[in-house]
N, C-alpha and C positions, 0 to 999 in steps of 0.2 A: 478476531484473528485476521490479519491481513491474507496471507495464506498459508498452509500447511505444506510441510518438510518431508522431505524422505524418513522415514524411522528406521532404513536397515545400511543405509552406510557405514563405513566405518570412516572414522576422525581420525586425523594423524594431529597430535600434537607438537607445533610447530615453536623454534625458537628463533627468527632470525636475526642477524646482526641488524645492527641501525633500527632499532626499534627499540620504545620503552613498554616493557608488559604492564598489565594491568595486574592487579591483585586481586581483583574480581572475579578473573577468565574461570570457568565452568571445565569440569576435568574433560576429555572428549574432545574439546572442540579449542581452536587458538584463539584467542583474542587479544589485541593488542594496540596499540599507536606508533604511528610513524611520527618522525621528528617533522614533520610539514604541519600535524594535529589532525592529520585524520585518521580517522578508528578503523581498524580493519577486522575479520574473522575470516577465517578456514576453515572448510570441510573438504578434505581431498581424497579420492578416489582414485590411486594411477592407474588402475582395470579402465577408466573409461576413454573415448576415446576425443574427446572435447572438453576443453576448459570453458569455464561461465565464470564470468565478471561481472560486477554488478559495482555502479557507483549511485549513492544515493545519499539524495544532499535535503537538508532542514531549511528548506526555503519556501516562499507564497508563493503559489501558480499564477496570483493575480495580483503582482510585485507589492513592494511592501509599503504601499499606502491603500493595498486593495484596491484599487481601481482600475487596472488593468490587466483584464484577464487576457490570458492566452503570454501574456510576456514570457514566464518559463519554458513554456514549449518552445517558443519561438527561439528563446535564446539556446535552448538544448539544441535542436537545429541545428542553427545556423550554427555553433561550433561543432556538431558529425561534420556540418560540409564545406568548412572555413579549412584552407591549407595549414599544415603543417610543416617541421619539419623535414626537407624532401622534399618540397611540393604537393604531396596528395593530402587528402582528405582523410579522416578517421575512418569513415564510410567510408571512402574507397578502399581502404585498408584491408578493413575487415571484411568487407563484402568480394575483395579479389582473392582473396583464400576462402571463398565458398560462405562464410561468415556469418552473424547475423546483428545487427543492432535494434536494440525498440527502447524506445521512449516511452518514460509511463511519469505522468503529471498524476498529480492526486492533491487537494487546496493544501496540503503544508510540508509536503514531500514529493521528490524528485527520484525518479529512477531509470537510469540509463544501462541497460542489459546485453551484453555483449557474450555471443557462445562462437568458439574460432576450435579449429583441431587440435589436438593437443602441443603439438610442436610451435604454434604461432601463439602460444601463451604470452609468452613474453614482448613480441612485437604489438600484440593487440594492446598489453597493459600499459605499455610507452604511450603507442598512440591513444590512447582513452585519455590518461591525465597529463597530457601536453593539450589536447586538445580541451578539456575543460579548466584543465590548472592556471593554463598560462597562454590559450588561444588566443584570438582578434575576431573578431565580427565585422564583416565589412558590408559593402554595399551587395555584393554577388549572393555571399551566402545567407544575408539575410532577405534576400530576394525569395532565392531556394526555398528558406525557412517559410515565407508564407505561404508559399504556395502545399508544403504537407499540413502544418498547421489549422490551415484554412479546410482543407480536405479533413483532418480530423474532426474537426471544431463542428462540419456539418454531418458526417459519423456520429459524432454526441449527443447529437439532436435526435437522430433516429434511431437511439438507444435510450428504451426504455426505464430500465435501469438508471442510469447515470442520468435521466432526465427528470427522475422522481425524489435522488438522493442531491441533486441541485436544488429543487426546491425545499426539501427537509432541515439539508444543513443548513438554508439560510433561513428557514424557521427556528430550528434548533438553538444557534447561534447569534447572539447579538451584533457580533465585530467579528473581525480578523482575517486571517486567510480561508477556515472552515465556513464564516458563511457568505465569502463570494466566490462569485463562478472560475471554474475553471477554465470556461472558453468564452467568447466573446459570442453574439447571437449574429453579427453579421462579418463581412470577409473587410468591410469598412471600417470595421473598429480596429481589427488587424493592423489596416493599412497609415492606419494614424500612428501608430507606436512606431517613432522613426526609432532610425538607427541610434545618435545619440542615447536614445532613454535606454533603448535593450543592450548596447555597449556597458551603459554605469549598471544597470542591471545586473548584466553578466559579470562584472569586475567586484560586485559585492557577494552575489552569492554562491558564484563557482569557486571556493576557495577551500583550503584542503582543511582549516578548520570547521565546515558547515558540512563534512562529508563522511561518511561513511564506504570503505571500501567493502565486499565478499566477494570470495573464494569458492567453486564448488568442479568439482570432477577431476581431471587432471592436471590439478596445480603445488607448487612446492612452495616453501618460503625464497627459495633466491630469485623468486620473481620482484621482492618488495626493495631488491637492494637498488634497484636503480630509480625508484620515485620516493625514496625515503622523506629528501628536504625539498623537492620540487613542489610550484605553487608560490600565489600570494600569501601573505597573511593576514593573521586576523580571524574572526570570526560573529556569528551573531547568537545569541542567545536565543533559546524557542521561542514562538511567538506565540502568544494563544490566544483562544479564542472564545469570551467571555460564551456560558451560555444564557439562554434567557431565562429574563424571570418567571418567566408561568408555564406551562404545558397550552396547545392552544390547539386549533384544526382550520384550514385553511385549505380551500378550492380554490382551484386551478385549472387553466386551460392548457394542453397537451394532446401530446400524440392518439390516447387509449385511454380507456377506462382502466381506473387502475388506484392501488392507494400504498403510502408509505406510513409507514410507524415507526417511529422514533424515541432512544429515551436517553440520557447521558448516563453513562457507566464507571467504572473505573479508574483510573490511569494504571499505565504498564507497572508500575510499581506495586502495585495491587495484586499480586502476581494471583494469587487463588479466587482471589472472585473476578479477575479475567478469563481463570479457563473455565471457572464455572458457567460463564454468562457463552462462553463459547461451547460448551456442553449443551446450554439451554437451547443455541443456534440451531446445534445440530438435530439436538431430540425434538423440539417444536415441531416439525413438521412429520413428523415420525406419523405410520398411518396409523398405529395402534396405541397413541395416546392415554385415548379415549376419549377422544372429543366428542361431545350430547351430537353435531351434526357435521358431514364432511363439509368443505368447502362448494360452495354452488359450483354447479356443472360447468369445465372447460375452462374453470380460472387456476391460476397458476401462483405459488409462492416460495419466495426465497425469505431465507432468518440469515441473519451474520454479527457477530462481534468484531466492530474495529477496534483493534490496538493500538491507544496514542499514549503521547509522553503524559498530557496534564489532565485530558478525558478521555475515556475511550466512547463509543457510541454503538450502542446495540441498535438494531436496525432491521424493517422486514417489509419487505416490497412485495405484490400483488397485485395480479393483471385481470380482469375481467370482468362479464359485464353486469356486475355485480358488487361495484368494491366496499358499500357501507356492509353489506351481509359480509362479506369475506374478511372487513376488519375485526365487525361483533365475532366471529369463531372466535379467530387467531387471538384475539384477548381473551375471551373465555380458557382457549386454552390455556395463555401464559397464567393466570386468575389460578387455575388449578395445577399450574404446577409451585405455587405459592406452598403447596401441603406436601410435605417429601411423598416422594416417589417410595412404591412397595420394593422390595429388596430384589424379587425376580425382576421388574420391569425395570429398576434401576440397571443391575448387568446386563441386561438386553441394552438398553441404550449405551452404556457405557462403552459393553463392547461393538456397537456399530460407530460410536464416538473414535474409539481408538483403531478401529481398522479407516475410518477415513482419513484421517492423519498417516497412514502407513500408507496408502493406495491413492492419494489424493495430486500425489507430487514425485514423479520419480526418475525425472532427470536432471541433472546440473543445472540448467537455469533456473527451474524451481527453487531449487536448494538456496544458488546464489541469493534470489528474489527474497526470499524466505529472509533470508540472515540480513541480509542488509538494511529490509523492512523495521526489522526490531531492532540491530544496532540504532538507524538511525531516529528511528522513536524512543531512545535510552536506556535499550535493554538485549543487547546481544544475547547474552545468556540463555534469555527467556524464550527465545524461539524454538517454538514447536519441531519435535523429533530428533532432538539433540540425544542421543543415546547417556541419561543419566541424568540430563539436563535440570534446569530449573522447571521445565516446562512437564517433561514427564513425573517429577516429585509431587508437581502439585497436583495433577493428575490421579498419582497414590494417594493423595487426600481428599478425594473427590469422598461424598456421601449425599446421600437423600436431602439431609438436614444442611449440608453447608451449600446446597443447590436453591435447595428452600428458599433460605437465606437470602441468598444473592439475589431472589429474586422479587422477594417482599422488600428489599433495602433499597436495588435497584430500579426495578423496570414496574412503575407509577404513574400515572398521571401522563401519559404519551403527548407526543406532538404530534402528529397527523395532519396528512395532507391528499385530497383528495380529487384525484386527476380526473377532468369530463375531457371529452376529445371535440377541438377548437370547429364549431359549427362552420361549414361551407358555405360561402357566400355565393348568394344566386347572382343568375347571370342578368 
């Protein structure tokens, strides 16, 4: 699961003009295409007092011959701060009504988040896809662009997390956008990606076919009437990212001691042994398992299910200074939950499964985040806390034995990678 949804919104189903519905769309929740091709959903809220926008596009963070990481960001960038329109910037836009923008790169998806007051809904949505539909990159703002880019890129670095699922997925992974980096390792590799490359960049993948819009808090459908046909055309088909042939373990130098496990899962179409395997996420670390031993003293672990279109990727990272013991548990555990779970400790988990999905996420930008995550990995529908949804159905078919399952089918033979932290060099 990318992230988890509000569960107690309520849905307005929306019909707007200049749009073609889907026959798909899930009762509850709107889904649909605009005449440009890009996907949109709504979850609206008029009680709240902020709209959240969310455009999110099926593109490589590390353009699409892989080999230049950081080009997404860069280009997300440099169109927040390239004019528009008017004169100003997206970012200026939004941020002079109090506003907020964030960029979130991830190897095969793009997400651009936008929460404005309720009343600048509309002006915020104009500016969002003029500025990615149909902007220009120039020298200024792509200037701009390196200099946050650059600032995130070494944020990444000293994020532990994203420093251990860097090296996984390019374990994990053969090719594609999943297994190369997101960010560049120095501010020099940035400085090489001239404008020309991230201009043809941006003119392939900002396009209203490679997009996914959401909706969450106070918004209505006559926001869709004025970006219906606006936008290039075109579009690219997922990319994917072969995984590898074997399961393998592989040390590494880094920040901490620390280790990642890895297993390929899935895809979003798999709708029930994705939420199983995200069930798994959640119970793993649960303290009353039963696991034969806790975790060594002061180390730390997180479990997660990614949601993709062709694989998805179960995943569990752990910090301390200990990371071959603290792998041996967390497999042990997963090893035992191979044998269904007894009926009591099942609802015990389930229902701490289903309140974190309800308590996990519960303002508009979440929401947005949410919906557009899964439209744009193939499966609006599917996103968690959709009142009726595809995601709570499958949920109602959750059991001991189809948890089992997923897990003797799935999660085998791990990739592993095992972080030492980079020795200091004497003076």
């Amino acid at each position: 699961m990318k992230r988890f949804a509000h569960a107690l919104l309520a849905f307005a189903v929306l019909a707007p003009l200049l749009v073609v519905p889907r026959a798909s769309a899930e009762q509850g929740v709107a889904i649909g295409e605009l005449h440009s091709g890009a996907s949109y959903a709504f979850a609206a809220d008029p009680s709240s007092p902020t709209a959240a926008i969310g455009l999110w596009l099926r593109v490589p963070a590390s353009g699409y011959s892989f080999d230049a990481p950081g080009i997404a960001d860069l280009a997300a960038h440099a169109l927040a701060d390239a004019p528009i329109a008017g004169g100003s910037s997206l970012r200026a836009i939004v941020e002079n009504v109090g506003g907020t923008i964030e960029i979130e790169p991830s190897p095969n998806l793009l997400g651009i988040s936008v929460v404005v007051p309720k009343a600048q809904a509309s002006t915020a949505l104009r500016a969002l896809t003029q500025a990615y539909f149909s902007g220009t990159i120039d020298e200024k703002s792509l200037d701009e662009a390196r200099h946050e880019t650059g600032v995130r890129a070494v944020e990444e670095r000293f994020n532990i997390e994203n420093e251990l699922e860097t090296h996984l997925f390019a374990a994990l992974f053969s090719d594609g956008p999943m297994h190369a980096p997101i960010y560049p390792t120095s501010a020099a590799s940035l400085d090489a990606i001239h404008l020309q490359r991230v201009q043809h960049y941006a003119q392939r993948a900002f396009r209203p076919g490679n997009a996914s819009l959401s909706f969450a808090g106070a918004v209505g459908d006559a926001l869709l009437g004025d970006i219906s046909a606006l936008g290039r055309s075109g579009n690219d088909a997922p990319i994917g990212s072969p995984v590898s042939a074997s399961a393998s373990t592989h040390s590494v130098e880094g920040s901490s001691q620390a280790i990642a496990i890895g297993f390929a899962g899935p895809p979003i179409t798999s709708r029930d042994d994705a939420t199983a395997l995200d069930f798994v996420a959640s119970a793993l670390l649960d303290r009353q398992l039963g696991r034969a031993l806790p975790l060594p003293a002061g180390n730390v672990a997180v479990a997660r299910f990614v949601t993709l279109q062709r694989v998805g990727v179960f995943t569990i990272f752990g910090v301390g200074n200990d990371p071959k013991k603290m792998g041996s548990v967390l497999l042990a555990d997963l090893k035992r939950l191979r044998t269904p779970l007894s009926e009591p400790r099942f609802q015990r988990l389930l229902r701490a499964f289903q309140f974190h999905i309800a308590s996990a996420i519960d303002v508009p930008q979440g929401l947005a985040d949410n919906l557009g995550w899964y439209a744009a990995a193939g499966d609006a529908a599917y996103a968690p806390g959709l009142p009726n949804g595809a995601y709570a159905r499958s949920i109602a078919r959750l059991t001991p034995e189809r948890i089992a399952a997923a897990v003797r089918r799935y999660l085998n033979d791990p990739t592993t990678i095992i972080m030492n932290p980079i020795a200091e060099k004497s003076v």
